[in-house]
C-alpha positions in Angstrom: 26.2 2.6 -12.6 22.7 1.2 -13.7 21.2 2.7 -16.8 17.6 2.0 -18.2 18.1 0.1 -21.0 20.4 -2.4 -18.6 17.5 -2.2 -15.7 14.6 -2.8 -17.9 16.5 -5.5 -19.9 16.8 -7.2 -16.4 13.6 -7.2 -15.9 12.8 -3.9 -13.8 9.0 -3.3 -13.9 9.0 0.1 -15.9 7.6 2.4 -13.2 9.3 5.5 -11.6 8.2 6.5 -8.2 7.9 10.0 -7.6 8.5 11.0 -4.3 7.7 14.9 -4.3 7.8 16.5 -1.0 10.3 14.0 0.8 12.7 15.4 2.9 16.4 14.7 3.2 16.3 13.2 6.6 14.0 10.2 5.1 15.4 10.0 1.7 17.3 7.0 2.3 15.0 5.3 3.9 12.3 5.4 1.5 14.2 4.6 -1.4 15.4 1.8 0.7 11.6 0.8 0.8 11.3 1.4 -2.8 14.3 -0.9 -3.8 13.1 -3.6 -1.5 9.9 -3.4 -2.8 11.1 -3.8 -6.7 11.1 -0.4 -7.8 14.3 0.7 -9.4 13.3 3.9 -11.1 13.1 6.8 -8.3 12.9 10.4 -8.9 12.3 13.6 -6.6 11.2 16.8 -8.2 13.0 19.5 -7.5 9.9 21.6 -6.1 10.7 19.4 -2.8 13.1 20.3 0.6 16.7 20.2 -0.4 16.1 18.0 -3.1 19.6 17.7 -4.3 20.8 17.1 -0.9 17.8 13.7 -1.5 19.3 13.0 -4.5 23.1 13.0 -3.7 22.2 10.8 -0.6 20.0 8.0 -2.6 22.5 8.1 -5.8 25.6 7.0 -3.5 23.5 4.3 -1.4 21.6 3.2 -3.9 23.1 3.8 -7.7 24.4 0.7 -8.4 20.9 -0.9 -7.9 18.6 2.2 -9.0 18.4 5.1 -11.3 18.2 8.0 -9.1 17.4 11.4 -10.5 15.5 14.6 -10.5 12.0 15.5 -11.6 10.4 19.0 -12.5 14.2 20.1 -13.8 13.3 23.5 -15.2 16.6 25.0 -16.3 20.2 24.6 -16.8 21.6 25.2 -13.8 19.5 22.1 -12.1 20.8 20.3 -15.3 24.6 21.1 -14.0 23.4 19.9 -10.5 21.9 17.1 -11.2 24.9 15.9 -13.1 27.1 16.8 -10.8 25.1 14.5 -7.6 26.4 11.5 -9.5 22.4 10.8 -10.2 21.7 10.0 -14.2 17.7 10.4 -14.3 16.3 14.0 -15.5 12.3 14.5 -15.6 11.0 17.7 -17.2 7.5 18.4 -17.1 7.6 20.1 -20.6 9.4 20.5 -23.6 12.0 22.2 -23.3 14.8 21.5 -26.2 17.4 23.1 -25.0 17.4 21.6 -21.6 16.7 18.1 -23.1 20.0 18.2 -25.0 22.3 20.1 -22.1 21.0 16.8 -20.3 21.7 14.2 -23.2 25.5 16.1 -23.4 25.7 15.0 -20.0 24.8 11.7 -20.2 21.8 11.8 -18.4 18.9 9.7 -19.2 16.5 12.1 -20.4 12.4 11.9 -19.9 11.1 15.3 -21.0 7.1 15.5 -20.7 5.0 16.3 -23.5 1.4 16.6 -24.5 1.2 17.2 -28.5 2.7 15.4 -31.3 4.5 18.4 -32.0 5.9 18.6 -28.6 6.9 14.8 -28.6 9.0 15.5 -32.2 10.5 18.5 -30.7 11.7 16.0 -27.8 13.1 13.7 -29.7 14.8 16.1 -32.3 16.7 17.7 -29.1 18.4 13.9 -28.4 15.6 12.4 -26.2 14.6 8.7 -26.3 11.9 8.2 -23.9 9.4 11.2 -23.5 6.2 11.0 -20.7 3.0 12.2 -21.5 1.9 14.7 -18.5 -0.8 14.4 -18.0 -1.7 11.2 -18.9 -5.0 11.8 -17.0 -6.4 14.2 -19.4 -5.8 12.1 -22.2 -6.2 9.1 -21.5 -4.8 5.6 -23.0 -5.9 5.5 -26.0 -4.0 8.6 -26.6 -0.9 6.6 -26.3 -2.3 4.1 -28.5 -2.8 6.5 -31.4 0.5 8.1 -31.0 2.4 4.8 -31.4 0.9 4.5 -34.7 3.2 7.7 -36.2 6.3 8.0 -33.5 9.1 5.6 -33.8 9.4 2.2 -32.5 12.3 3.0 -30.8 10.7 5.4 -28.4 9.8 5.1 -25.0 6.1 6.9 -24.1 5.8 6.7 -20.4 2.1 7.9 -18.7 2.3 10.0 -16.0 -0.9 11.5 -14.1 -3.8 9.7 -13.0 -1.7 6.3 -12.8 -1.9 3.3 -10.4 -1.5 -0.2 -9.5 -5.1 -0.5 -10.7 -5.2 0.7 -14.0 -1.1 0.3 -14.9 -2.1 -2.8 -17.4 -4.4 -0.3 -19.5 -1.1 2.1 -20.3 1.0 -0.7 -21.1 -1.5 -2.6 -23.4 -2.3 0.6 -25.2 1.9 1.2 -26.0 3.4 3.0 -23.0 6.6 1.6 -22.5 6.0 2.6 -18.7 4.7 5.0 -16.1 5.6 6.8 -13.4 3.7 7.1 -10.0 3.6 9.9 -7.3 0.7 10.3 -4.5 0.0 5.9 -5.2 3.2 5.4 -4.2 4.7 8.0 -1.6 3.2 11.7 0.1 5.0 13.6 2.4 4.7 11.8 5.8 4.1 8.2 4.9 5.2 5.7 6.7 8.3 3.6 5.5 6.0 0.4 5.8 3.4 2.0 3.7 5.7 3.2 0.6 6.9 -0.6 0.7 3.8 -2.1 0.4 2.6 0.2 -2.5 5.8 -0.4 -3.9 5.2 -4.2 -3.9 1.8 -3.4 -5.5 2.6 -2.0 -8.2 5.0 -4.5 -8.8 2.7 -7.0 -8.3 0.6 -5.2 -10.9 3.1 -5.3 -13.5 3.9 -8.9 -13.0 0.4 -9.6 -13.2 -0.8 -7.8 -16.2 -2.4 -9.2 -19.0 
């Protein structure tokens, strides 16, 4: 099973694609398009059909090649599901300590959001090692840039919100570690074809920044 220390070490471009809304019936598919396209960071929120049922289906086609998870986990008992899919990847869209560390107990690769330097400690003091600023939008990258200058180099800032193939290099040249992308990358009813080639983009982005 792939973690993300071993995937980005191997030279997976650091983006997660968020694929909110998809259905089980095309879940495999699309992550198919995903992996094809480079991506090896996938994540469905949980506000989406049947997620789990997703989930379980891309984590045993797919988990030796990707890390498969859940996004918008917003208490325990989607914790205890998400573990129990097999999948390793849990996305919180706030900061919620005693989810973060139910998940680390697990052995699930934490990414809880945040938006203050208060929240980000609180993160990190609950056993997280990568946190995303949601959204990154509002904020913007030189946020990111200021925040590296106080948090530890060992942590992983990812930007989420607001980012692209176009404007990925700006969030990694001001410190984030990564980012994840949703609507860029996949909304409900896109064509397989289409989530490959905006897979490939961003990849291409990546591979191409300055």
């Amino acid at each position: 099973m792939i973690t993300m220390d071993e995937a980005l070490a191997a030279g997976a471009p650091p983006i997660v694609a968020i694929l909110r809304g998809i259905r089980p019936s095309e879940a495999l598919a699309i992550a198919g398009a995903l992996v094809e396209g480079g991506i090896r960071f996938i994540e469905v929120p949980l506000n989406s059909p049947d997620p789990f049922d997703s989930i379980a289906a891309m984590q045993a086609e797919f988990g030796d090649r990707a890390l498969i998870g859940a996004g918008t986990v917003l208490d325990q008992d989607s914790v205890e599901r998400l573990a129990a899919t097999g999948a390793r990847l849990m996305v919180t869209p706030n900061c919620d300590a005693r989810l973060i560390a139910r998940g680390v107990a697990l052995g699930l690769e934490v990414m809880p959001g945040f938006l203050t330097p208060t929240e980000a400690f609180s993160a990190l003091q609950a056993g997280a090692r990568r946190i995303k600023l949601f959204p990154a939008s509002a904020m913007g990258p030189g946020y990111i840039k200021a925040l590296r200058d106080v948090l530890p180099r060992s942590v992983g800032v990812w930007a989420v919100g607001g980012v692209g193939a176009d404007n990925l290099d700006e969030w990694i040249a001001a410190g984030a570690e990564g980012a994840a992308v949703g609507g860029s990358v996949y909304r409900p009813g896109a064509l397989v074809s289409e989530v490959g080639a905006s897979a490939a983009r961003l990849v291409k982005a990546w591979n191409s920044r300055t």
